[in-house]
N, C-alpha and C positions, 0 to 999 in steps of 0.2 A: 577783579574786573579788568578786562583786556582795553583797548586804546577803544576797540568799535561800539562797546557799549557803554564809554564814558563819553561817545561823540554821541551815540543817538539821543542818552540820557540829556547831557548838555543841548543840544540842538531842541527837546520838549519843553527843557526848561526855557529857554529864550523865547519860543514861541508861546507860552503860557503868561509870562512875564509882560507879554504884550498886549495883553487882554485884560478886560474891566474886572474887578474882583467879582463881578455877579457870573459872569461868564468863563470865570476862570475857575472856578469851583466842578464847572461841570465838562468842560474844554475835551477831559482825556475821554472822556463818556458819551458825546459827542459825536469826536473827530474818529469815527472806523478804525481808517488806515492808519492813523498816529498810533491810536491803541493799542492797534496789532502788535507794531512794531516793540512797544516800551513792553505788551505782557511778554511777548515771546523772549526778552531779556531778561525781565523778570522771572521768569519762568526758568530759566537756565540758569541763572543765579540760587533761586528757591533751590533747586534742586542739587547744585554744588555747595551749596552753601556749608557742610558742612565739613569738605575739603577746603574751603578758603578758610575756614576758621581757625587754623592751623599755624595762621603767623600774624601780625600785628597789623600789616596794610591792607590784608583778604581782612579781618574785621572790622575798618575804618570805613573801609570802600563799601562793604556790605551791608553795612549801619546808617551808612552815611544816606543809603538810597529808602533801604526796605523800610529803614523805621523812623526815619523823619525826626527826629528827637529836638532839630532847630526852633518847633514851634512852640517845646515846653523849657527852652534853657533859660529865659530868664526866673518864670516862675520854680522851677527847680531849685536855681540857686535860694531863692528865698525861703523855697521851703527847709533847704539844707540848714539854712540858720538858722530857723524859726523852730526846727528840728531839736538841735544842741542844745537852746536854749530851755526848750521844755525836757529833755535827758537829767539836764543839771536840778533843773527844779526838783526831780525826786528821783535823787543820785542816791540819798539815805534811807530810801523805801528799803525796809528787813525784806529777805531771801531765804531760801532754804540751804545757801552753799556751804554756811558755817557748821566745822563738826567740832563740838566739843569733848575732850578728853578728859583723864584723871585730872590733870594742871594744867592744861592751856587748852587755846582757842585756837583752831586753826582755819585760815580765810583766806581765799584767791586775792592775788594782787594784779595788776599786769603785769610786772617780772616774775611771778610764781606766785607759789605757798607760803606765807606767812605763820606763825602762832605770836600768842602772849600769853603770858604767865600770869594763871588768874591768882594765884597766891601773892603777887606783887601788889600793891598800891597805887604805882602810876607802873604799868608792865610799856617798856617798848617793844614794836615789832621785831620779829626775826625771822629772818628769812631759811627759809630750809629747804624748799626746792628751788632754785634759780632756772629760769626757760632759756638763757640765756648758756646756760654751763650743760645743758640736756643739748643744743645747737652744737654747742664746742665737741661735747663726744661724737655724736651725730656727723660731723666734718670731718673725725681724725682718720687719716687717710686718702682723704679727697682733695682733688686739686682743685675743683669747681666749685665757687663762692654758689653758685645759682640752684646747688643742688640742698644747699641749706632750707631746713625748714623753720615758720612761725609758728609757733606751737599755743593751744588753747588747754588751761584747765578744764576739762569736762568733770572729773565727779573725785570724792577724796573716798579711802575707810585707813581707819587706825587699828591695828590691832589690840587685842583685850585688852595689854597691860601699857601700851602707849611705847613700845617699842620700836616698834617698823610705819611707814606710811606708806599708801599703795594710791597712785594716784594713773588718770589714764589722760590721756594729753591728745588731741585731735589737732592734723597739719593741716593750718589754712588752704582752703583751694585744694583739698587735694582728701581722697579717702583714707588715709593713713592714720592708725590711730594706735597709737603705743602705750603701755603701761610703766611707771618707773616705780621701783619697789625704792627707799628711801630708809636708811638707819639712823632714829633719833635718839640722841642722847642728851641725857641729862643738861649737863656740862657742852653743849656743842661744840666742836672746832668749827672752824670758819665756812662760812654757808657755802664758801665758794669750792669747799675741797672734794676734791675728783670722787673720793671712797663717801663719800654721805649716800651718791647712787651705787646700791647693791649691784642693781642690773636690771634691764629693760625688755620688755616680751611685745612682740609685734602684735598687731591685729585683736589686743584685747576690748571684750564689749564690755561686760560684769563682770565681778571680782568679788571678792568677800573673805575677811579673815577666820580661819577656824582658832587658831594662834596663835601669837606672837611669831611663830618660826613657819606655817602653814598656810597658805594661801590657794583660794579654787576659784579657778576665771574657764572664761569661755571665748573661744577665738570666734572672730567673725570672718568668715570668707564668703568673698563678694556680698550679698546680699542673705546668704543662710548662717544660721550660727544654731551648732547642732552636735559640735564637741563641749567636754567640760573637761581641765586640766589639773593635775593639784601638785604646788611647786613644795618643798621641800627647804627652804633657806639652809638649812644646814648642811645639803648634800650641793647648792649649787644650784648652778643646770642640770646636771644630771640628776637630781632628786623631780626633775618634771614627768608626769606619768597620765596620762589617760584615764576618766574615771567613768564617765560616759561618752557616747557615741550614737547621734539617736537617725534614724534610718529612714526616717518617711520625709520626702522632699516640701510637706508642705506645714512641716512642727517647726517650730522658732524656741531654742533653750535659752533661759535666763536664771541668775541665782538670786536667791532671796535667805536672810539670817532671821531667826526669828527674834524676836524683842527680848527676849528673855538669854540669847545670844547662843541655847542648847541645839538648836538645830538648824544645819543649812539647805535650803532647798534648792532642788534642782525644777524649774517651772517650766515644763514641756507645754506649747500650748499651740493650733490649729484657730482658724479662723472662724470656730465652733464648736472645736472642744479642746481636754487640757487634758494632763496628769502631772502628777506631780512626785518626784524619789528626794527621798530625806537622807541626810547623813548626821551621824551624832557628832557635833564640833572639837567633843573632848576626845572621842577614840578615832575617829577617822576611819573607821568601817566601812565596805562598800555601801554603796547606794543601797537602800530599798523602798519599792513600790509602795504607794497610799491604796491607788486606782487606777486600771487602767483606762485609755480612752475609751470613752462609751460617745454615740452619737447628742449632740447637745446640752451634753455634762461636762462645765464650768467650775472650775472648784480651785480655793486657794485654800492655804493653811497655816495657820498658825500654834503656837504648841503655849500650854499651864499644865503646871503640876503631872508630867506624865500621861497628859492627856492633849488630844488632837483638837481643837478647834477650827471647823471647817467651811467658809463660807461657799455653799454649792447651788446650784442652780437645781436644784430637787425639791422645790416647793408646789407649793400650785401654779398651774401655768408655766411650769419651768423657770420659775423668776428663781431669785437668790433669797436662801433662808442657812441658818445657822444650825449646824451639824455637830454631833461630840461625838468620839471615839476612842477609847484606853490606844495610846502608842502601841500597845504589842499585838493591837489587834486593827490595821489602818485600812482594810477595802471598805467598799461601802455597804457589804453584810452587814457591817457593825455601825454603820453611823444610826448615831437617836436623835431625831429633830430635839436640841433646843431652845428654839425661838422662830416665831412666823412673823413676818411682817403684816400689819393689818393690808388688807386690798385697799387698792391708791399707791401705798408707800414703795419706793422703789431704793431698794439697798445698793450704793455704791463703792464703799470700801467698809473693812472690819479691821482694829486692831486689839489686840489684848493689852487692856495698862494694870499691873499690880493683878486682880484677883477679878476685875471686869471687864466686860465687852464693849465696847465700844465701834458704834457705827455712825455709817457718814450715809444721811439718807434724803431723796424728794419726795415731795409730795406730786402729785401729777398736774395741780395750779402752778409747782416751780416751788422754789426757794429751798434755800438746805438747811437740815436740822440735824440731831444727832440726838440715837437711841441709846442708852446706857443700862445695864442691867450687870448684877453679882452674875459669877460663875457658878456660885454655890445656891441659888434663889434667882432664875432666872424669872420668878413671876413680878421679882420687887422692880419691874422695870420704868423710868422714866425717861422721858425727851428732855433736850435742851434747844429751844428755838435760837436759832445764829440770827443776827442783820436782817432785813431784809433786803438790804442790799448786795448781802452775799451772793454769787455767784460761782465761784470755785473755789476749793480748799487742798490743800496742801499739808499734809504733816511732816513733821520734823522729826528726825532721828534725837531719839533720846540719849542726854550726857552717860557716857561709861561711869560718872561719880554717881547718876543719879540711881533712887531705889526704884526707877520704873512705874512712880504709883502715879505720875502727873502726865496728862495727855496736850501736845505743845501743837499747835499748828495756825497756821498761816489764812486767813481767807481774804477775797478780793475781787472786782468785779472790773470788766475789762476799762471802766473809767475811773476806778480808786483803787488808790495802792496797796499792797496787801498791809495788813493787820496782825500783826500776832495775838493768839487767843490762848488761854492755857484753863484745861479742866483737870477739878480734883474731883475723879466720878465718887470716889471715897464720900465727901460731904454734898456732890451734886451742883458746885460751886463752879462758876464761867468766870475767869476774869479777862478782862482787853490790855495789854500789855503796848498799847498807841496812849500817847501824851494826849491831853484835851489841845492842846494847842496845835500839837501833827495834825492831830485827826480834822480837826474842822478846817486848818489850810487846806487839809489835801483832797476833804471830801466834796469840796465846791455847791455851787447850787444846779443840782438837777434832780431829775425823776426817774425812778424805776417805774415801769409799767409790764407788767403778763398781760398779754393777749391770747386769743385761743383764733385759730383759724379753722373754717367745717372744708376738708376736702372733698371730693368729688364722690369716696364711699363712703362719706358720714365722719370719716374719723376726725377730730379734734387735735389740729396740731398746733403746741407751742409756739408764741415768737416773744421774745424779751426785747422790750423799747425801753434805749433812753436817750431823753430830751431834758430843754432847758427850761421849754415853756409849756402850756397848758397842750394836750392834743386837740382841740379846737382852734389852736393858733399854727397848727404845723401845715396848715396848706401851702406853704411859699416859700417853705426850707426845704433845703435838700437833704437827700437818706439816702444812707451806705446800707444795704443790705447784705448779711453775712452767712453763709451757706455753706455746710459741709453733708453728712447724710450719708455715712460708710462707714463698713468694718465696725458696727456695733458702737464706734468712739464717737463719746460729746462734743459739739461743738467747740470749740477752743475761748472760753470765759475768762482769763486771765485778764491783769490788766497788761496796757499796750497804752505805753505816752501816745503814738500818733492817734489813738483812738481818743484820751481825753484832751488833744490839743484840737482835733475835729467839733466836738461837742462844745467846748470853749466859742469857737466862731460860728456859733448857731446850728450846726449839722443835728439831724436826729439820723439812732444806732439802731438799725435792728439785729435780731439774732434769731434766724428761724429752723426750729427745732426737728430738721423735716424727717421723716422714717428711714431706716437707714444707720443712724445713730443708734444709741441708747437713753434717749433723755428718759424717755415714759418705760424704762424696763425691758430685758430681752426679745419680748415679745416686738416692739417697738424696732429693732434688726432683724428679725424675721420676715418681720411683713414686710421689708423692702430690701431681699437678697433674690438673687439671680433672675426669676420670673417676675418678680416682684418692683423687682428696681422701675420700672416706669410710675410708680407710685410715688415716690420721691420727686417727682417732676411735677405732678398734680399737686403733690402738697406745698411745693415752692408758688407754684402760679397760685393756689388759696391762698398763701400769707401774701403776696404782693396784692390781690384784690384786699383781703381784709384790711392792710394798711392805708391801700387807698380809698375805699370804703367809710371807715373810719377818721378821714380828712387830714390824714399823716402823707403830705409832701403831695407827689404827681409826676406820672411817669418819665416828666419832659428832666426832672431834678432826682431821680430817682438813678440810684448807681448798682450795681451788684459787684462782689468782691468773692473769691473764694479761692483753693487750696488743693493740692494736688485732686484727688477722687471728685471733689467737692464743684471740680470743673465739670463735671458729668451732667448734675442737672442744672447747672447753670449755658451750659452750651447746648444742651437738648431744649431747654424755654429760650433761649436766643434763634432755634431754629423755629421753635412751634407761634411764639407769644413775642417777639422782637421788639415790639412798638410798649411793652412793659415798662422798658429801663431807659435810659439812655449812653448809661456807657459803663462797663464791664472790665474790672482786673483780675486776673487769674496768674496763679504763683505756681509756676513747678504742674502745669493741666496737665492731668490726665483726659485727653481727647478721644483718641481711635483706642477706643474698648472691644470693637470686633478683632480689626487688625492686632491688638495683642496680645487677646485668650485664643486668635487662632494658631499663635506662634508660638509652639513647646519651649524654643530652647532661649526664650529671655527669661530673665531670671525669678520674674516671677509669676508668670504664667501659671503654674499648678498649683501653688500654692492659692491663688485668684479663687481660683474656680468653683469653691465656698459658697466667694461673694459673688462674682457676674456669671457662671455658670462657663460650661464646656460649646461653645458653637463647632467644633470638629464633629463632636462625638453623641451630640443631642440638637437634633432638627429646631428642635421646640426655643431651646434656647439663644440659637442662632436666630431667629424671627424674632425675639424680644430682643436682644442686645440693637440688630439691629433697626429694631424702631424706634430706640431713643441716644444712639451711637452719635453725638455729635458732630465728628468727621464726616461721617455719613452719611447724614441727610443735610446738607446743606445745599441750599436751593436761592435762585436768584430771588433776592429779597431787600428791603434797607435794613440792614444790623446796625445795631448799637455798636459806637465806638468801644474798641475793644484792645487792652492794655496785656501781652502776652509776656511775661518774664520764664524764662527757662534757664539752666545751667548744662553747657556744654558736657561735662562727664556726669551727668543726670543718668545712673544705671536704672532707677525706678520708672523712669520718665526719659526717654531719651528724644534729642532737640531734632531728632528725622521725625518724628507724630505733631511735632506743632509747628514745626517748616512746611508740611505738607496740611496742617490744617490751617493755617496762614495762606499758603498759595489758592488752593479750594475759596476760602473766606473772599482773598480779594477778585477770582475770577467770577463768583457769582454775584459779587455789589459792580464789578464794573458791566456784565451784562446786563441786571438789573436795570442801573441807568443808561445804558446803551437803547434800551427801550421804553424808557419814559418820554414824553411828549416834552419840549420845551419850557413848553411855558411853569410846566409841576416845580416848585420849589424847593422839594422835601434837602433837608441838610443833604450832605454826606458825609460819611460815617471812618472815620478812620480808624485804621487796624496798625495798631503800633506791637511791631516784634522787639523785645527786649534782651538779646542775647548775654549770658553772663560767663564768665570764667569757673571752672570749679564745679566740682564732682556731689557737693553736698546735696540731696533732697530739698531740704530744707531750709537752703539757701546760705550766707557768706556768715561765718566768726566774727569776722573784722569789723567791729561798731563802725567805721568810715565807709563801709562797703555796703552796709546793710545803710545804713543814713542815704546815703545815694540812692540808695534802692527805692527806700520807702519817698522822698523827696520828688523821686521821678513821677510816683504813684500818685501824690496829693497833685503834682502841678498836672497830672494828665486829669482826672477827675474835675477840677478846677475849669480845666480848660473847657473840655467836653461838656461839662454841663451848664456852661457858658458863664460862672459867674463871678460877679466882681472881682476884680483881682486885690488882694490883700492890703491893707496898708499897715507896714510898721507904724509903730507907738513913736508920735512925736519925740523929739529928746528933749532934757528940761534943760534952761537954761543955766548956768552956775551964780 
């Protein structure tokens, strides 16, 4: 910002400052000639903006104006506390990160990788990876402190016999993401010593041990990841070689080991179809083909006794049913259904434990349950109903010591913490592995509630409410409504402290299951890809009537929250239905959908085109993209306030689509009331840009970073939806 537009800016301000609060609300909407003057700066700012963000005063200065953030810092700060305090409270909620070995346990710490020695009686920690000594190699040869990176444990695997550890490590704030191969012994020498790390491989996404000395990963470059590598420990670096190489710009390769440890897979997969090449873990033979891609054949696989167990999308309807095949014979000539899911059931993952199958499945009213059946008698089949409070589930990799026969996994709902559950499909037996004492601190007093919403062609879509009190009493609390609706993937059900610290202070949660997803089955992503996608928009505006319908809140307390894609139909109903919500957060928007499937060379443009279709190269689908393009149609109107968080080196989402759907936003509410008559009172609606540091999607590593994040989000909600501002818990006297 140069001296002329910190003096026009300064000069609005003293002249605002001097006006009654009723009239200062509307002052710049008003006064023409003033307006001109502050958009036309704003407007040149909007538009540089992402050359000023380059150094530390161009971001002060640019924050300082566009995004107003003065009006939510006290409540921020409290939220930041109020934050911490509910972290600590279920700091001991179990996780998945833990991988147990032959003798120990090995678990993330903040200075690294830890184990203990389950053969001990009281085992102390020890440490065996240090982030601190991965910083120090990382340095050696550099004279610039600044060039050091903060390094996060993303994911562990041990190999077979507990020899090696292979762990991948992601640098804060930044896309870099390394691998460190790790020699454990017995006997350790000191955790701090230089030779415990083998040696380090850039850009690893997956990894998987074939042996003790063999290890196969996949680099990630830029946003494709589409090699497979297999290192050699014995040879070195030089033992690294190329195993596949896969050629079509819109397949994404990932590895998977089967449960039984004999097979690793290589999982090629499209935003609609897959294949899959297998390698045997003990000889390390080239790849060979299951299947190859066929159009909307889905298939993973799993391996018993010589035999293929294949969950494929080759049922009726194209839904997911269970497939067997002899290993020496793996296309799908050979596959023999068997097992169907009854109609309703909708199959969402399969594992093999010991000598049965085991699925993780819905019904179409919601809730999860799990189908179990012999391999050898697939008719002796039974269900296990979970919780009703279940929401999503998680499985755990099974101990190296274990015989495989026990199925261990996690479930939890985004307002209770997960749960450990463990099934012996052998006797059909469920146990809960939560203390009665955890469980009911942690499970508080509220309600699950399935709703069904009727859209506009009939169909019946999901919403998941919860609240504290009766829905007959929810007309005067406020509702965060939760919205995703892409890429075939579920809405994100886990739990989320800020979500049960909301519910705690009266808030009711919804979760609306709109097309697009997978909640109700493939079919359920079909019906809302590329021509389709405006259906997703209908079925958001159906759960918001049905909930208000149903005496759940009111538009004026009514919030919408959602998630990169997930910004699509929530910013397409902000353009068509505005007077729905009141105020709107979006993490990482995907906004201008036309503007980035018309543009081959970002990075993911082709791969897209699955999901929102080709507008270059098909007429047809350039008129639906843009008739529900958010950017797009945006028309002088009053919008809900609206909370926009983005990251600077955002490759997915990059922060030029939401500068320029910010600038759009704020020139048609200031026209809007440029033409409103005086005396109209309606609020006005503030659009708060959120600019953040850091290349992640997904947003920041750093728990202080993400704390801030989310703090900023409650005190903006808070604000916008005008109500009471919180009061800490008296303190007791001593």
């Amino acid at each position: 910002m140069d001296c002329s537009d910190a003096f026009y800016i300064s000069l609005m301000a003293l002249f605002l400052s001097l006006l009654s609060p009723s009239a200062r609300r509307f002052a710049p909407y008003r006064l023409k000639a003033w307006a001109q003057v502050v958009r036309r700066r704003l407007t040149r700012l909007s538009t540089n903006a992402q050359r000023c963000y380059s150094s530390e005063t161009s971001d002060s200065s640019v924050d300082s104006f566009i995004s107003g953030f003065e009006r939510y810092r006290d409540l921020k700060k409290y939220f930041n506390r109020t934050l911490k305090a509910t972290y600590r409270r279920f700091y001991n909620t179990p996780d998945h990160s833990e991988v147990c070995g032959h003798h120990h346990v090995y678990f993330i710490e903040k200075d690294g990788i830890c184990r203990m020695d389950k053969r001990q009686s009281k085992p102390e920690p020890e440490l065996v990876l240090n982030l601190e000594r991965v910083s120090e190699l990382e340095m050696s040869g550099l004279e610039n402190e600044a060039w050091r990176h903060q390094w996060t444990v993303l994911r562990i695997r041990l190999s077979p016999q507990e020899k090696h550890l292979a762990a991948t490590l992601k640098a804060d704030n930044s896309k870099e993401m390394r691998c460190v191969v790790v020699r454990l012994e017995e006997e350790s020498s000191p955790p701090l010593d230089p030779h415990h790390v083998l040696l380090t491989l850039d850009s690893v996404f997956t990894f998987e041990w074939a042996t003790d000395e063999v290890l196969f990963y996949t680099t990630l470059e830029g946003l494709r990841c589409h090699r497979v590598f297999r290192l050699d420990l014995t040879s070195g670096r030089s033992g690294i070689r190329c195993v596949y190489a896969g050629t079509r710009p819109d397949v994404f390769v990932e590895l998977s080991l089967s449960r039984d440890r004999r097979l690793l897979g290589i999982n090629c997969s499209s935003r609609t179809a897959s294949e899959v090449l297998l390698i045997d873990a003990s000889s390390h033979l080239e790849p060979f083909l299951v299947q190859p891609f066929q159009p909307d054949l889905l298939y993973h696989v799993e391996h018993w006794r010589g035999w293929l167990i294949i969950l494929a999308s080759a049922g009726p309807a194209r839904e997911y049913q269970v497939m067997r095949t002899p290993l020496s014979e793996p296309a799908m000539a050979s596959w023999d259904p068997l097992f169907v899911p009854d109609p309703g059931t909708i199959v969402k993952d399969m594992d093999v434990v010991g000598d049965h199958c085991v699925l993780v499945a819905t019904a179409a009213a919601g809730g999860l349950f799990l189908i179990v059946f012999p391999l050898t008698r697939p008719e002796d089949v039974y269900t296990v109903q979970l919780p009703c409070w279940a929401c999503a589930i998680r499985t755990t990799k099974p101990s190296m010591a274990d015989q495989h026969s026990v199925f261990d996994f996690l479930i939890s709902s985004p307002v209770r913490p997960p749960e450990p559950y463990r099934l012996h499909p052998e006797a059909g037996l469920l146990l809960s592995g939560a203390g009665d004492e955890c469980s009911v601190e942690h499970q508080g007093n509220y309600i699950t509630s399935r709703l069904e919403a009727r859209s506009q062609d009939g169909a019946s879509v999901p919403v998941t409410l919860f609240h504290t009190l009766p829905i007959e009493d929810l007309r005067r609390v406020p509702l965060l409504v939760h919205v995703y609706g892409a890429y075939g993937r579920d809405l994100n059900m886990e739990f989320c402290p800020e979500k049960r610290l909301l519910l705690e202070r009266g808030w009711a949660l919804a979760y609306c299951h709109i097309r697009g997803g997978a909640e109700r089955g493939l079919f359920w992503h079909r019906q809302a890809r590329v021509e389709g996608k405006p259906r997703g928009v209908e079925d958001l505006r159906s759960c918001l009537h049905r909930l208000s319908s149903s005496g759940v809140s009111s538009p004026s307390l009514t919030a919408l929250t959602a998630f990169s894609a997930g910004a699509v139909p929530v910013g397409a109903l902000c353009n068509t239905h505005p007077h729905m919500m009141r105020a709107v957060t979006l993490q990482a928007p995907f906004l201008d959908v036309l503007g980035t499937m018309e543009d081959p060379s970002l990075p993911l443009t082709l791969e897209d085109r699955e999901e929102w279709g080709d507008p270059v190269g098909n007429p047809n689908h350039r008129l639906t993209i843009s008739s529900y393009c958010p950017l797009r149609n945006i028309t002088p109107q009053c919008y809900p306030s609206i909370l926009l968080t983005a990251y600077r080196g955002d490759a997915r989402v990059p922060v030029s689509g939401v500068l320029e759907y910010t600038e759009r936003l704020n020139d048609a509410i200031h026209t809007h009331f440029a033409m409103k008559p005086e005396t109209d009172s309606e609020p006005a609606p503030r659009i708060v840009l959120n600019i953040q540091p850091g290349s992640d999607h997904l947003g920041p590593e750093d728990f202080d970073s993400r704390l801030e994040e989310e703090a900023l989000k409650l005190a903006f909600l808070y604000a916008e939806l005008g109500l009471d501002r919180p009061r800490p818990p008296r303190k007791r006297r001593r």
